[in-house]
PDB file of N, CA, C, O and CB in Angstrom:
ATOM      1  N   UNK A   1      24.633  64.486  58.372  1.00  0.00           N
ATOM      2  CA  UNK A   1      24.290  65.122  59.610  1.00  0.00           C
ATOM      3  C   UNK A   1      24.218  64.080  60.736  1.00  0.00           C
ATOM      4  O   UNK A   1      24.844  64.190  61.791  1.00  0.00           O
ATOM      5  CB  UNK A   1      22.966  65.873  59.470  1.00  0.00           C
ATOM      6  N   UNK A   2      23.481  63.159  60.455  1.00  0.00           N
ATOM      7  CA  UNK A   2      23.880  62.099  61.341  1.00  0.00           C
ATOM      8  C   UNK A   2      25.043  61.551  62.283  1.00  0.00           C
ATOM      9  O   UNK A   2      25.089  61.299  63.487  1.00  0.00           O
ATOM     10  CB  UNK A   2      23.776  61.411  60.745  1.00  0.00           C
ATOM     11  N   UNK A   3      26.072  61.460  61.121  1.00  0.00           N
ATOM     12  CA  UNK A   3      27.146  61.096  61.487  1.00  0.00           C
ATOM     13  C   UNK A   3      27.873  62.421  62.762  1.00  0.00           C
ATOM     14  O   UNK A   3      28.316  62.172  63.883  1.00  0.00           O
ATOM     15  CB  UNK A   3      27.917  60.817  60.023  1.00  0.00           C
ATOM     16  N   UNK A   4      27.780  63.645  62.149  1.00  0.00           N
ATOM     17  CA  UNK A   4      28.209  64.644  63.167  1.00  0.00           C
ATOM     18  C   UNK A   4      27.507  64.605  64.389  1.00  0.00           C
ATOM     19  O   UNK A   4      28.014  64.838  65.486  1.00  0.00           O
ATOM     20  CB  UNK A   4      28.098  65.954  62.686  1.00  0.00           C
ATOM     21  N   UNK A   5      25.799  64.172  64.083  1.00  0.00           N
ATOM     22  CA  UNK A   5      25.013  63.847  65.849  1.00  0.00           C
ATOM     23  C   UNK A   5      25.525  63.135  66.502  1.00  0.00           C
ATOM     24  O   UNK A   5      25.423  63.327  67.714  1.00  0.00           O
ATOM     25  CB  UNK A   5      23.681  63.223  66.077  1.00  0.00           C
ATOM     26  N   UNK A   6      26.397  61.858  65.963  1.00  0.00           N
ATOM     27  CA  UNK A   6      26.290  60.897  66.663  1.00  0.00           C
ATOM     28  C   UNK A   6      27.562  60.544  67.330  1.00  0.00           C
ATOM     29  O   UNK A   6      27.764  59.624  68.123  1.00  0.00           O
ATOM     30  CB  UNK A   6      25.771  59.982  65.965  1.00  0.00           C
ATOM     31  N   UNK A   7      29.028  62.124  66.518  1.00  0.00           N
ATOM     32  CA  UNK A   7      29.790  61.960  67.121  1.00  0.00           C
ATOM     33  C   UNK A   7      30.234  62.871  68.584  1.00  0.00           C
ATOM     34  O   UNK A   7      31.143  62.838  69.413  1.00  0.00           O
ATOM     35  CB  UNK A   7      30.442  61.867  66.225  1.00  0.00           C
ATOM     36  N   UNK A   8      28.510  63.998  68.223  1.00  0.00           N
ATOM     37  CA  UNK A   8      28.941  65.229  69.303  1.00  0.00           C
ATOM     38  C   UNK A   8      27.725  64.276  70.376  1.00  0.00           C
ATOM     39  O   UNK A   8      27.680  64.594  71.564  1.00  0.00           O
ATOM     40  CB  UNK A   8      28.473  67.479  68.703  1.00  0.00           C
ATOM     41  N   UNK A   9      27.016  63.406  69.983  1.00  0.00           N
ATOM     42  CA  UNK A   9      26.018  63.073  71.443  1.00  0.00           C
ATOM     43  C   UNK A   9      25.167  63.931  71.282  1.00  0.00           C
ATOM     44  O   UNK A   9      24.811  64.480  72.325  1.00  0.00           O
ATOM     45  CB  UNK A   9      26.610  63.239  73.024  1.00  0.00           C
ATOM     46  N   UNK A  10      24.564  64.356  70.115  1.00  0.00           N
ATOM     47  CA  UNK A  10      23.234  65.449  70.147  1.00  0.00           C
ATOM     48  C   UNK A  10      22.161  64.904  69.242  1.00  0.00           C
ATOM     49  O   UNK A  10      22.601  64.241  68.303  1.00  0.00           O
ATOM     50  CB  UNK A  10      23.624  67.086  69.548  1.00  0.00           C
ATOM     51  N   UNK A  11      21.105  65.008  69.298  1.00  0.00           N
ATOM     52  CA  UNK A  11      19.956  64.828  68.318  1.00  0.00           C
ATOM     53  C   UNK A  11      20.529  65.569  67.117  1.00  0.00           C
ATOM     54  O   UNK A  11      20.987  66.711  67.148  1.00  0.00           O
ATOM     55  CB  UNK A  11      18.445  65.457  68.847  1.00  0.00           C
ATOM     56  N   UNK A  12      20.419  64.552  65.762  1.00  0.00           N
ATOM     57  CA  UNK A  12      19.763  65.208  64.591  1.00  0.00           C
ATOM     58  C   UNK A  12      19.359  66.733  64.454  1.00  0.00           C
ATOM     59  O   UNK A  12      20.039  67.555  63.839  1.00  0.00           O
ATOM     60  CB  UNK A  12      18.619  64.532  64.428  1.00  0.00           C
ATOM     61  N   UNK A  13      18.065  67.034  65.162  1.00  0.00           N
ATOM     62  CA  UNK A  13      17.380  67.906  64.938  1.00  0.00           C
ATOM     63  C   UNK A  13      18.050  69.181  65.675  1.00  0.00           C
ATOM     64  O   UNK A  13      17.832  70.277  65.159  1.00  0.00           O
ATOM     65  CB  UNK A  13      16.086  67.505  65.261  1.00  0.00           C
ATOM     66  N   UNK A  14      18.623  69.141  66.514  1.00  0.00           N
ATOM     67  CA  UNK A  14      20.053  69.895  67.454  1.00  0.00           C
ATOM     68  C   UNK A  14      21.056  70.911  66.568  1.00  0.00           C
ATOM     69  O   UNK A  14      21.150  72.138  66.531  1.00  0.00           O
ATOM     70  CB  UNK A  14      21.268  68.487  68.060  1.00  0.00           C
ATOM     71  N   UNK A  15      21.828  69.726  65.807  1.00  0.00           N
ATOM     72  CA  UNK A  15      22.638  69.709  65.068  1.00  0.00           C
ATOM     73  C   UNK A  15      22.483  70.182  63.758  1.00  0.00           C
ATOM     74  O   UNK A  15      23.469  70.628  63.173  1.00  0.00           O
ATOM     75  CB  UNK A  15      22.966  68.758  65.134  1.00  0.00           C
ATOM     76  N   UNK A  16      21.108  70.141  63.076  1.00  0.00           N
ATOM     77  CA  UNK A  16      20.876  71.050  61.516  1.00  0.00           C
ATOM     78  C   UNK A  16      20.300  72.236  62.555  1.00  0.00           C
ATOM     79  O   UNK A  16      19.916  73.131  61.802  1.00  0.00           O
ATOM     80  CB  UNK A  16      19.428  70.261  59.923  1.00  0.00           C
ATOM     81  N   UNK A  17      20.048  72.679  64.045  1.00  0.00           N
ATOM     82  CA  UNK A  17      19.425  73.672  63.917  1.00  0.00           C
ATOM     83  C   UNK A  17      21.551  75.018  64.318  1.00  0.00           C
ATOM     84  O   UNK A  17      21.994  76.139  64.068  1.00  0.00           O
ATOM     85  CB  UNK A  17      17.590  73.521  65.347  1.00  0.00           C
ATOM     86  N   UNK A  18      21.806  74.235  64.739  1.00  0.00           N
ATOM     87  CA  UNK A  18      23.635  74.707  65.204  1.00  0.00           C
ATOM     88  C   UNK A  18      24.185  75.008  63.535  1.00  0.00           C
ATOM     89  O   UNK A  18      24.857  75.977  63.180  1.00  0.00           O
ATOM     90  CB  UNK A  18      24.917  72.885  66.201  1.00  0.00           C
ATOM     91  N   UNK A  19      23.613  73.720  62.533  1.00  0.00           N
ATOM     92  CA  UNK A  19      24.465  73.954  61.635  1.00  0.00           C
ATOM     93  C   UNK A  19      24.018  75.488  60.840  1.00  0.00           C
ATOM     94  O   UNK A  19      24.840  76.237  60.311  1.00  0.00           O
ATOM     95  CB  UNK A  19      24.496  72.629  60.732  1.00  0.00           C
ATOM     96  N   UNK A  20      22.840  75.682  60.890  1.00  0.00           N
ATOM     97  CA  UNK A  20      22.475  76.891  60.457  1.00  0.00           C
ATOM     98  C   UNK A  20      22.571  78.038  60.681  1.00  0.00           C
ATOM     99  O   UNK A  20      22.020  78.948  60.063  1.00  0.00           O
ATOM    100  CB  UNK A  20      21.768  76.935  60.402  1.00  0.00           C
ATOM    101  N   UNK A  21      23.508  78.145  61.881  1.00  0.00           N
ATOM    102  CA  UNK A  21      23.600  79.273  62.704  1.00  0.00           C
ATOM    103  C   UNK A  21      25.587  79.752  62.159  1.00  0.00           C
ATOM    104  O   UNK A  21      26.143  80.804  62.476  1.00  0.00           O
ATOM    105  CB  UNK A  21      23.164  78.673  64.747  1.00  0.00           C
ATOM    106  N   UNK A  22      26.150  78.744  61.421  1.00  0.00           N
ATOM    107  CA  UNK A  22      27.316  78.473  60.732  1.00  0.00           C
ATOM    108  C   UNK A  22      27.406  79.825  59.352  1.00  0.00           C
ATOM    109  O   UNK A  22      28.279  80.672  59.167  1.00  0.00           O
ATOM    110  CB  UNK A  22      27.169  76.687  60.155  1.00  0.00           C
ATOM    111  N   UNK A  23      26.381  79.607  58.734  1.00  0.00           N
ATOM    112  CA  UNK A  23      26.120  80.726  57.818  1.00  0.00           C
ATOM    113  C   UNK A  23      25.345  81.763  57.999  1.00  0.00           C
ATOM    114  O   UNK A  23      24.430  82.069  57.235  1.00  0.00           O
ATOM    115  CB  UNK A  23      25.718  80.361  56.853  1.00  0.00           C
ATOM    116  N   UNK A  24      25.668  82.392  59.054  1.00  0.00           N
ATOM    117  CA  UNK A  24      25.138  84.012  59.671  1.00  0.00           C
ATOM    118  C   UNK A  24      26.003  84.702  58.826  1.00  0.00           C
ATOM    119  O   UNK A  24      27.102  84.290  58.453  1.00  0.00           O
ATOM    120  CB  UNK A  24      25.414  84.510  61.508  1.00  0.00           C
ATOM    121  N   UNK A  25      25.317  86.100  58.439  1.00  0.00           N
ATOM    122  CA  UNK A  25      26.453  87.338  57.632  1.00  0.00           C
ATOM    123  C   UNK A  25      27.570  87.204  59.168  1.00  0.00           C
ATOM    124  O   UNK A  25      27.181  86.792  60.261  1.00  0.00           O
ATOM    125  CB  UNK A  25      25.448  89.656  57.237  1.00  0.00           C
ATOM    126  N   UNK A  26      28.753  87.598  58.896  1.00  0.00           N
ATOM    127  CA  UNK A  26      29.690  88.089  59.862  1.00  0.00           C
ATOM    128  C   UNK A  26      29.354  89.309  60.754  1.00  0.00           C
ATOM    129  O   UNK A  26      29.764  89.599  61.877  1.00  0.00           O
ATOM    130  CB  UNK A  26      30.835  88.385  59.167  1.00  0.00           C
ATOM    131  N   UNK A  27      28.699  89.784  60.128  1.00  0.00           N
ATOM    132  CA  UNK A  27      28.265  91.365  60.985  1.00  0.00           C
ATOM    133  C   UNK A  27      27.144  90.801  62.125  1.00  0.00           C
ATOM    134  O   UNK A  27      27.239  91.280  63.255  1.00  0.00           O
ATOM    135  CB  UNK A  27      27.295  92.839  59.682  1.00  0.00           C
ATOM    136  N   UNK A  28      26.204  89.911  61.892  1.00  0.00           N
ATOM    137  CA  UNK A  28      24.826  89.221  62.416  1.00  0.00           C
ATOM    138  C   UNK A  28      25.773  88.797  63.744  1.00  0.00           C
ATOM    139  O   UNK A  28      25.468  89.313  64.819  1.00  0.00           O
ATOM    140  CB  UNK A  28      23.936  87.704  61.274  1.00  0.00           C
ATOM    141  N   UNK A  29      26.845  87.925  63.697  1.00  0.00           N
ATOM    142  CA  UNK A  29      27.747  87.171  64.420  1.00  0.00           C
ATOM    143  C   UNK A  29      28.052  88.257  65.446  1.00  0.00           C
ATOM    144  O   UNK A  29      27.677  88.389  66.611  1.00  0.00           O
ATOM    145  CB  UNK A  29      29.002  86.567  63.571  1.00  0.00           C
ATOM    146  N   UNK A  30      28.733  88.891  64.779  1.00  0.00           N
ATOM    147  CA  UNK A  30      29.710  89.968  65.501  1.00  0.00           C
ATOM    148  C   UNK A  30      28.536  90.637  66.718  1.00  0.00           C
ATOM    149  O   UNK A  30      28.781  90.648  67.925  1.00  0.00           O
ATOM    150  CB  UNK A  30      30.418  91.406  64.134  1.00  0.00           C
ATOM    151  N   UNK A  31      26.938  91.297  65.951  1.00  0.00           N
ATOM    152  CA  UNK A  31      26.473  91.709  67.078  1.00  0.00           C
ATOM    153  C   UNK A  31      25.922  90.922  67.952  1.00  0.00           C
ATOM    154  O   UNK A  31      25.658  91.360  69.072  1.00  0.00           O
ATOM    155  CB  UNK A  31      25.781  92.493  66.900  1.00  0.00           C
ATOM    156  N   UNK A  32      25.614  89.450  67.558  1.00  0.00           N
ATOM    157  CA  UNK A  32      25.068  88.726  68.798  1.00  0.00           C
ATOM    158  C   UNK A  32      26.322  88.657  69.435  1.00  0.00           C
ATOM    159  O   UNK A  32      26.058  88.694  70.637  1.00  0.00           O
ATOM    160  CB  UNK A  32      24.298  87.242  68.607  1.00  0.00           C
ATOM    161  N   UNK A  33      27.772  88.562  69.263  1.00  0.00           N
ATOM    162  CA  UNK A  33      28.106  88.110  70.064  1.00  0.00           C
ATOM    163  C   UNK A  33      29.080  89.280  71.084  1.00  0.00           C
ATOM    164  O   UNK A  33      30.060  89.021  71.782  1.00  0.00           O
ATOM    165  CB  UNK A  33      28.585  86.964  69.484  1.00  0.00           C
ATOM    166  N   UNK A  34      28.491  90.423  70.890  1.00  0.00           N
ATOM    167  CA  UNK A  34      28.817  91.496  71.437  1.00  0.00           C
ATOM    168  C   UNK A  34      27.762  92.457  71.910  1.00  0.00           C
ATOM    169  O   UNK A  34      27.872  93.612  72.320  1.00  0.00           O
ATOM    170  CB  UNK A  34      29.583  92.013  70.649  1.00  0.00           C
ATOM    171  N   UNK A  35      26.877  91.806  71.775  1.00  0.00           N
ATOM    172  CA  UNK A  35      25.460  91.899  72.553  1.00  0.00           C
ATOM    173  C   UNK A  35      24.412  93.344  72.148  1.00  0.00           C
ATOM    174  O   UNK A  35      23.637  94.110  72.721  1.00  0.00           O
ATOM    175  CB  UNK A  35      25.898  91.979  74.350  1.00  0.00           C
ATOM    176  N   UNK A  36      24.842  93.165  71.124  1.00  0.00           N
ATOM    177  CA  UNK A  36      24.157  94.512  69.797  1.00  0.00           C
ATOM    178  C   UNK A  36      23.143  94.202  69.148  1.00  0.00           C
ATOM    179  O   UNK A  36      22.710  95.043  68.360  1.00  0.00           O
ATOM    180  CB  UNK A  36      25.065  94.919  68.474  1.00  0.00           C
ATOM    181  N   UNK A  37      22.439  92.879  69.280  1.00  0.00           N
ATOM    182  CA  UNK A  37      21.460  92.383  68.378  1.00  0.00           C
ATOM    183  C   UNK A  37      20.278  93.006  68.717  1.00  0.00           C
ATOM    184  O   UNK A  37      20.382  93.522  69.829  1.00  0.00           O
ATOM    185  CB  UNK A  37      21.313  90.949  68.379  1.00  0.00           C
ATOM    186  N   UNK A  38      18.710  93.242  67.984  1.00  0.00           N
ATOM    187  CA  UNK A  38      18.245  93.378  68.505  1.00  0.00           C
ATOM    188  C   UNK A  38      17.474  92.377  69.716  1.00  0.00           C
ATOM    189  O   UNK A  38      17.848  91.230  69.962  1.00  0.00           O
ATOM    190  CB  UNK A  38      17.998  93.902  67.813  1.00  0.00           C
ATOM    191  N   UNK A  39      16.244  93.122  70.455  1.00  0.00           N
ATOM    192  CA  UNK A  39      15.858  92.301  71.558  1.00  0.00           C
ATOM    193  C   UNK A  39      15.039  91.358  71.214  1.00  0.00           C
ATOM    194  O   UNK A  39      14.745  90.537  72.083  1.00  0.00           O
ATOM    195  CB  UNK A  39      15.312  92.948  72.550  1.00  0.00           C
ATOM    196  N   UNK A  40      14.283  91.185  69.461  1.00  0.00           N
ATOM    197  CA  UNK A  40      13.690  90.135  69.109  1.00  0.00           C
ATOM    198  C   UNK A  40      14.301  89.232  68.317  1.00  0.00           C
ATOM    199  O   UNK A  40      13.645  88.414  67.673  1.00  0.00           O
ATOM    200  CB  UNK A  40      12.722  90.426  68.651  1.00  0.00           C
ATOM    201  N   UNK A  41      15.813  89.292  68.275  1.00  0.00           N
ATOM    202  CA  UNK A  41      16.845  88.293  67.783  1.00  0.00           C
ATOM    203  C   UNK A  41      17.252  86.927  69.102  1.00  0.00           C
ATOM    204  O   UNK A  41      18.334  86.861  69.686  1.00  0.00           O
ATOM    205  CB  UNK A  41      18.371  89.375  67.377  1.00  0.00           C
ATOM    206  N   UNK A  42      16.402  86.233  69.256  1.00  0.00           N
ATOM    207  CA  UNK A  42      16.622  85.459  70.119  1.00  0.00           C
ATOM    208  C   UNK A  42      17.184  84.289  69.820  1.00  0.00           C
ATOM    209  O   UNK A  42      17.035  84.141  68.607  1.00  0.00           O
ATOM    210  CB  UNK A  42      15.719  85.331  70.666  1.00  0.00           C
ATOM    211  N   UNK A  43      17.688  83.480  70.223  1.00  0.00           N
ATOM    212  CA  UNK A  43      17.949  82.052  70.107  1.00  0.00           C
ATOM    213  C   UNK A  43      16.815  81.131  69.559  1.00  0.00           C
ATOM    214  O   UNK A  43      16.961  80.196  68.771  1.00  0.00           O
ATOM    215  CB  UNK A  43      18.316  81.579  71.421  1.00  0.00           C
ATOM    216  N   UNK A  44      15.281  81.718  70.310  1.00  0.00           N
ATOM    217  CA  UNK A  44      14.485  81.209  69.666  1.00  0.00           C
ATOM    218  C   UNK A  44      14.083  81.079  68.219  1.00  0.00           C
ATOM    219  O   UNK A  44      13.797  80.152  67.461  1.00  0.00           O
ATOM    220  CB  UNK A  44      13.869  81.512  70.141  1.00  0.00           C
ATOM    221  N   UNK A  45      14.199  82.649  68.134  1.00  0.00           N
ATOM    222  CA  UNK A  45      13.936  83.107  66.410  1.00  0.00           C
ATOM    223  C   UNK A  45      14.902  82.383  65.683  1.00  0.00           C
ATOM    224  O   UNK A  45      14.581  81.522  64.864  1.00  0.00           O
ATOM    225  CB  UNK A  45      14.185  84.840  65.971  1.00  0.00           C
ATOM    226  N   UNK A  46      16.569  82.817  66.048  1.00  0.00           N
ATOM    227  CA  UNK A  46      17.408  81.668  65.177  1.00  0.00           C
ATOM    228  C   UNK A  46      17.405  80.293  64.486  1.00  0.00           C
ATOM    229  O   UNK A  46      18.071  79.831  63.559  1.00  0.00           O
ATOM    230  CB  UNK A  46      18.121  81.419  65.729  1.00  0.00           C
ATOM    231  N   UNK A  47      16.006  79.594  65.588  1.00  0.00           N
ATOM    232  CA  UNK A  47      16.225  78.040  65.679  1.00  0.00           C
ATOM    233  C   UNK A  47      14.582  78.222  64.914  1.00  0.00           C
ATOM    234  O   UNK A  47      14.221  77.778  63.824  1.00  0.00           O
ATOM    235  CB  UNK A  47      16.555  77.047  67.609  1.00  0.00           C
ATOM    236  N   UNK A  48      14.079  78.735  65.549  1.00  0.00           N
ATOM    237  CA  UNK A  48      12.583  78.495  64.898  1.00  0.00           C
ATOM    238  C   UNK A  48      12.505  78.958  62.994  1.00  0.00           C
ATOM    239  O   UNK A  48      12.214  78.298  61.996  1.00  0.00           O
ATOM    240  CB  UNK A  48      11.334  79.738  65.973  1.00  0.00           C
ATOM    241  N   UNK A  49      12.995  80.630  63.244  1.00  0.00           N
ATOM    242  CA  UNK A  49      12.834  81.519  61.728  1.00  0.00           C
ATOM    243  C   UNK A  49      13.797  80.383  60.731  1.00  0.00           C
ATOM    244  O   UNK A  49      14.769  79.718  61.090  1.00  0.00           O
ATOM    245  CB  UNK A  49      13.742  83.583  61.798  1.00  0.00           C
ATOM    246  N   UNK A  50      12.998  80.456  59.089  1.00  0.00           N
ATOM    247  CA  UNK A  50      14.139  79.929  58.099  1.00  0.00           C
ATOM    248  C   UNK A  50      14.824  81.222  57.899  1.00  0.00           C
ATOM    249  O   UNK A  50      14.412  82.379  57.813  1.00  0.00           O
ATOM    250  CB  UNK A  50      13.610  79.192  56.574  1.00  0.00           C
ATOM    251  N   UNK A  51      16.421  80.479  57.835  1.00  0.00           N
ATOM    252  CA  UNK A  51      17.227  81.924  57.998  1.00  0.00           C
ATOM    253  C   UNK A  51      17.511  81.694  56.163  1.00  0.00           C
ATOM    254  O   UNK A  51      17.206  80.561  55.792  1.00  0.00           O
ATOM    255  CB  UNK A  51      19.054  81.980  59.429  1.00  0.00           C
ATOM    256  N   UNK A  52      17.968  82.498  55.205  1.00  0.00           N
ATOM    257  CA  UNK A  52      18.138  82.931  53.938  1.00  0.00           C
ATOM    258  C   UNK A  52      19.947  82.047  54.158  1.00  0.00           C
ATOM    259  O   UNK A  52      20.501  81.643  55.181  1.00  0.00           O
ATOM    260  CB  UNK A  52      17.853  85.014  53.644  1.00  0.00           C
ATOM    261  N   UNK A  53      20.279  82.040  53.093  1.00  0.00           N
ATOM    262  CA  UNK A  53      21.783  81.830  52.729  1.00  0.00           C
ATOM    263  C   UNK A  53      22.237  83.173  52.426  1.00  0.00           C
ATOM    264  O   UNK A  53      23.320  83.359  52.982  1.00  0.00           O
ATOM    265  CB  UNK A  53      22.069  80.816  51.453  1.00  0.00           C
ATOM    266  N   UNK A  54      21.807  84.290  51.700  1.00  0.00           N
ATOM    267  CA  UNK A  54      22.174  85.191  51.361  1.00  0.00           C
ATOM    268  C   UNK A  54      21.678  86.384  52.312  1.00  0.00           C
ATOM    269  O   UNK A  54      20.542  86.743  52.622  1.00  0.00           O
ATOM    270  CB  UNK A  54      21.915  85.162  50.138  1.00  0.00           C
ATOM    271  N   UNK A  55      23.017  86.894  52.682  1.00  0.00           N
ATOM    272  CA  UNK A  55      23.343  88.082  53.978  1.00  0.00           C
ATOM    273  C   UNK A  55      22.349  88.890  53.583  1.00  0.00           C
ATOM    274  O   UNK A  55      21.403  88.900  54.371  1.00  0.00           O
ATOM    275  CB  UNK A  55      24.948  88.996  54.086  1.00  0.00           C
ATOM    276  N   UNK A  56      22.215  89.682  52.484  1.00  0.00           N
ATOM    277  CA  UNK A  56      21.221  90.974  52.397  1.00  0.00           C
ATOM    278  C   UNK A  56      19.860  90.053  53.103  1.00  0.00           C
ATOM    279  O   UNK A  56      19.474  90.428  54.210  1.00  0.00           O
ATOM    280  CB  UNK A  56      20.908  91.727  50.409  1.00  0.00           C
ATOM    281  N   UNK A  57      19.424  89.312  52.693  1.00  0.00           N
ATOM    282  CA  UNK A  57      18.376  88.541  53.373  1.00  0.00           C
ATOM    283  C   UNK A  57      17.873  87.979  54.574  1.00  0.00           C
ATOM    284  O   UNK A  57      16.733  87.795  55.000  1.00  0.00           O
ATOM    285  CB  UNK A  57      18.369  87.873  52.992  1.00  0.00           C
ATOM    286  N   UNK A  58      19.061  87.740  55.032  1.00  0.00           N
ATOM    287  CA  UNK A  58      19.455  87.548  56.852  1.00  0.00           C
ATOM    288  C   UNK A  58      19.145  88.526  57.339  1.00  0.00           C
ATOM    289  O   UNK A  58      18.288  88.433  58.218  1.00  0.00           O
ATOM    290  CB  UNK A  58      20.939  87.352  57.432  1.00  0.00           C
ATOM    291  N   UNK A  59      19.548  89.547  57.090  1.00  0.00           N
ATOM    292  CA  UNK A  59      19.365  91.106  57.741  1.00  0.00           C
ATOM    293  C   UNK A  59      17.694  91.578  57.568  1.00  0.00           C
ATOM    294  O   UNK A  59      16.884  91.919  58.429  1.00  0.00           O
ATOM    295  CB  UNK A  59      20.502  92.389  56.737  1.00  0.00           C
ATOM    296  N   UNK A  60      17.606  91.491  56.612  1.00  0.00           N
ATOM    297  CA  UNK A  60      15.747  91.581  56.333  1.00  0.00           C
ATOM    298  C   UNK A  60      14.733  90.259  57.106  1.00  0.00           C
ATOM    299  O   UNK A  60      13.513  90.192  57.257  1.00  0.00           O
ATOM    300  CB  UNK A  60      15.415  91.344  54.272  1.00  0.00           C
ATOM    301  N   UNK A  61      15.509  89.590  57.374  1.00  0.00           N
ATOM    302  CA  UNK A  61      14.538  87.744  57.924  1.00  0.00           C
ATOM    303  C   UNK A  61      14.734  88.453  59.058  1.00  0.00           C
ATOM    304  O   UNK A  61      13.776  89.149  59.393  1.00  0.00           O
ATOM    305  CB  UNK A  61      15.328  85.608  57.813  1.00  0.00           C
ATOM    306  N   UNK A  62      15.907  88.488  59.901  1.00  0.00           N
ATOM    307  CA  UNK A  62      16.349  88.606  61.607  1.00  0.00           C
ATOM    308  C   UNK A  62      16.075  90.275  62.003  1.00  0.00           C
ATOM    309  O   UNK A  62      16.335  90.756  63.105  1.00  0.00           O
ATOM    310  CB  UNK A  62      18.380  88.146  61.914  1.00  0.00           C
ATOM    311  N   UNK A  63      15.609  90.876  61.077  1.00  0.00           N
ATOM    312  CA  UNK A  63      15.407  92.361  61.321  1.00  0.00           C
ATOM    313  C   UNK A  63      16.837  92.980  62.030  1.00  0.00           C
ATOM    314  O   UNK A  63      16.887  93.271  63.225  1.00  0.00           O
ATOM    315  CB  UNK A  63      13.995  92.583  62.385  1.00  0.00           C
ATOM    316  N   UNK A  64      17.989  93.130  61.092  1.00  0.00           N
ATOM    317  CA  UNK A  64      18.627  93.718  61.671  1.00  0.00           C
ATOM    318  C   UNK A  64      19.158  94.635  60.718  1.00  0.00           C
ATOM    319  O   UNK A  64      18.552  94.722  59.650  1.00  0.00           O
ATOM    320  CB  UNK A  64      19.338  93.023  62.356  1.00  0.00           C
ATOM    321  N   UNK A  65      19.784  95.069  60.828  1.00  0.00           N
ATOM    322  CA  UNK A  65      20.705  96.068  60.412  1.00  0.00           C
ATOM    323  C   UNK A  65      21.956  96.205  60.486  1.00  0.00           C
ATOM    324  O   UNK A  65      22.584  96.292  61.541  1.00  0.00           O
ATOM    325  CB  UNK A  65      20.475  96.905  60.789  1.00  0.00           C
ATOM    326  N   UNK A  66      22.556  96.243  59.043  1.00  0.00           N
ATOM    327  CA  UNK A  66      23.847  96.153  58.783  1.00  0.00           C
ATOM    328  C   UNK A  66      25.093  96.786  59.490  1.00  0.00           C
ATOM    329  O   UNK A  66      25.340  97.973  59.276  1.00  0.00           O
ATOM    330  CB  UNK A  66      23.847  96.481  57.713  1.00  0.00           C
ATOM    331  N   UNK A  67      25.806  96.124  60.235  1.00  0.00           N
ATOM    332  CA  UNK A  67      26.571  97.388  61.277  1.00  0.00           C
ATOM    333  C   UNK A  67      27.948  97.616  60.483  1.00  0.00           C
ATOM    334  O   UNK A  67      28.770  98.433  60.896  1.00  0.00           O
ATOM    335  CB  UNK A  67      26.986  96.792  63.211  1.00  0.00           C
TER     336      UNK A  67
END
């Protein structure tokens, strides 16, 4: 992880919080980025909440619902 901080110019702590946002279910993706998420799916929650590896779990952590 380091090595990727140090080639994008970002903190460490930046960069595992971006890398985690890499393994969202596809559906999670699709509605943030079509503006379907809900209104307590924030950037904050993303970076703050531990998100699951496994999608059924994402959806239950981020309170969403499978579209």
């Amino acid at each position: 992880m380091k090595l990727i901080a140090d080639k994008a110019g970002l903190p460490q702590r930046r960069v595992a919080h971006l890398l985690k946002l890499a393994f969202l279910a596809p559906d999670i993706t699709e509605a943030i980025l079509t503006g379907r998420q809900p209104a307590s799916l924030t950037t904050e929650a993303l970076i703050r909440k531990p998100i699951p590896l496994a999608w059924d779990e994402q959806r239950a952590a981020l309170n969403i619902a499978r579209v």
